[in-house]
N, C-alpha and C positions, 0 to 999 in steps of 0.2 A: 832686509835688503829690498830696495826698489824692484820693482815687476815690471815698470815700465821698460819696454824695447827687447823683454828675454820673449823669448820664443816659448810657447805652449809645451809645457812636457809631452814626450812619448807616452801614450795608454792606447789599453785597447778597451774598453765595456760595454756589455750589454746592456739594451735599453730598451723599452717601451716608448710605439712608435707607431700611432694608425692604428690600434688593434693587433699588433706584431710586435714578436719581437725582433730585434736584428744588433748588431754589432757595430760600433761604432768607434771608428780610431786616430790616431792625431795626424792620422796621414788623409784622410777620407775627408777630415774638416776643413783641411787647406781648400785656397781655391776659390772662396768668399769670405765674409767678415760674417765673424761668428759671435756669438755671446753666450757663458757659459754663467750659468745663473745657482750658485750652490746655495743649499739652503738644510736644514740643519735636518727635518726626517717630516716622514709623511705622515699622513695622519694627524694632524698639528693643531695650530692657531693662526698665527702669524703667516705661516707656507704657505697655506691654498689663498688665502687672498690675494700673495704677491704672484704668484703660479697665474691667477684667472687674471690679476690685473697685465701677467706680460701676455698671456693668452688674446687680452683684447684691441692690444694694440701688435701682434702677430703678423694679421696682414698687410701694416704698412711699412715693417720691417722685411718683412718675403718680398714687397715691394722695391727694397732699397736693397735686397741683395744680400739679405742678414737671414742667419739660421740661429735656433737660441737652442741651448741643451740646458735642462735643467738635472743639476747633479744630486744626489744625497747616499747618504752612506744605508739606504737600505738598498732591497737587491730589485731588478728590474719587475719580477713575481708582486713584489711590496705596490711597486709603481703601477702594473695592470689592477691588481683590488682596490687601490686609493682612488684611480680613473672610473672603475666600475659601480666606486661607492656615493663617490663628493660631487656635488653639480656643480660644483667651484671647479674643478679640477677635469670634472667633465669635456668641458672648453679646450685643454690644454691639448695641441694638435703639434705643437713641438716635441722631440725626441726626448726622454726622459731617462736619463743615463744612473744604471746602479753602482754604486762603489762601497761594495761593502767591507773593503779590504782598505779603504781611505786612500788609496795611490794616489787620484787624480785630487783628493781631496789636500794632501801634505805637499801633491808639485804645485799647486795654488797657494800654498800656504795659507790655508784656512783651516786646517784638520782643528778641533780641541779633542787633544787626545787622550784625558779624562772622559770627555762624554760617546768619544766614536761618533762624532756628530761635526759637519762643517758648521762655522760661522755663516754669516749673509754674505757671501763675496758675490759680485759681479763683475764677468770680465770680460772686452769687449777684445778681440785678435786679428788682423788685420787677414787678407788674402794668404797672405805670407807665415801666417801663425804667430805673429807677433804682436805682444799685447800693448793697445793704447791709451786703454782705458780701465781703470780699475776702484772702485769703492768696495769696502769692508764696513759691514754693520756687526754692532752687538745684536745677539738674537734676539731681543723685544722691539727695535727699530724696524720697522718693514718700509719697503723701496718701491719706489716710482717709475714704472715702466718708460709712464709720458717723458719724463728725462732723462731715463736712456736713449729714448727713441733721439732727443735731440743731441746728446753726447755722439751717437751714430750719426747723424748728419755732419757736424763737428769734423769728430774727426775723417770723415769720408772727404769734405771739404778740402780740408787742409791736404790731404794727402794727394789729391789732386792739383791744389794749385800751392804751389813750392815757392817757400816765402811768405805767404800771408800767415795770418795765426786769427782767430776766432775772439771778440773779447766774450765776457762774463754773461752769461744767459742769454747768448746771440741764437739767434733762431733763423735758418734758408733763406734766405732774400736779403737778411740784414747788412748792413757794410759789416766789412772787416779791418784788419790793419796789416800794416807791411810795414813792418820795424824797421827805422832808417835813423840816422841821425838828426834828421829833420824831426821825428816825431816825438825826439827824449823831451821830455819834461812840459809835451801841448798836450796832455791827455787829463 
């Protein structure tokens, strides 16, 4: 089933956060546009380079108003020694949420529940808890920060201006379109 338009499950987990741990809930993330970045376990291959590559594009996301949780199905304990071990991972200044019980990982539907491990999901939730944006990777495919970051603009865009729509690798400044009858079949 489509994810588009449902609202973020109810959870609550702990996570690793600044050297802290603290708790983090679906109520607590409302409020700003959020991005919850599952990824399969720590200590890895593929994970810490996508981890350091959202880590480095972090503050222009905090900029735009975006908070990112990175999720995995080990416990938040896992997430303090992977921080204290990896210089990849070192960087990551985002909340790093444990779910070792898969909840948040099955209301995303990414659990694979032979391995107790999420798939690559990314998913972009609007103010409102409501998801706009979502890609699923197999776990040997790693993902592109730099284009979330512009998915985040995207959809921030539109949601602001009612009626227009974004075409195909449009980037902030670009024109847009405004779907009219005039416009079927000039594009």
């Amino acid at each position: 089933m489509a994810l588009i338009g449902r609202t973020i499950p109810e959870f609550s987990a702990e996570a690793f956060h600044n050297g802290e741990f603290t708790t983090v809930t679906s109520d607590s993330v409302k409020g700003k546009w959020s991005i919850f970045l599952f990824y399969p376990a720590d200590f890895t291959f593929v994970c810490p380079t996508e981890l350091e590559d959202m880590a480095n594009h972090y503050a222009e996301l905090q900029e735009l108003g975006v908070e990112v949780y990175a999720i995995s199905t080990d416990t938040h304990f896992v997430h303090k020694a992977w921080h204290e071990s990896s210089d990849a991972i070192s960087k990551v200044q985002y909340p790093m949420l444990g779910d070792p019980t898969g909840q948040l990982a099955r209301g995303f539907d990414v659990m694979i529940e032979e391995a107790g491990q999420a798939l690559r999901g990314t998913f972009l939730a609007d103010p409102d808890g409501v998801i706009q944006v979502y890609e699923v990777h197999t776990l040997g495919v790693g993902r592109s920060a730099r284009d979330m970051v512009r998915k985040v603009k995207a959809a921030q865009y539109i949601a602001e201006n009612d009626g227009e729509v974004c075409p195909a690798a449009w980037e902030k400044g670009q024109n847009t379109l405004t779907p009219s009858l005039d416009l079927v079949g000039k594009i």
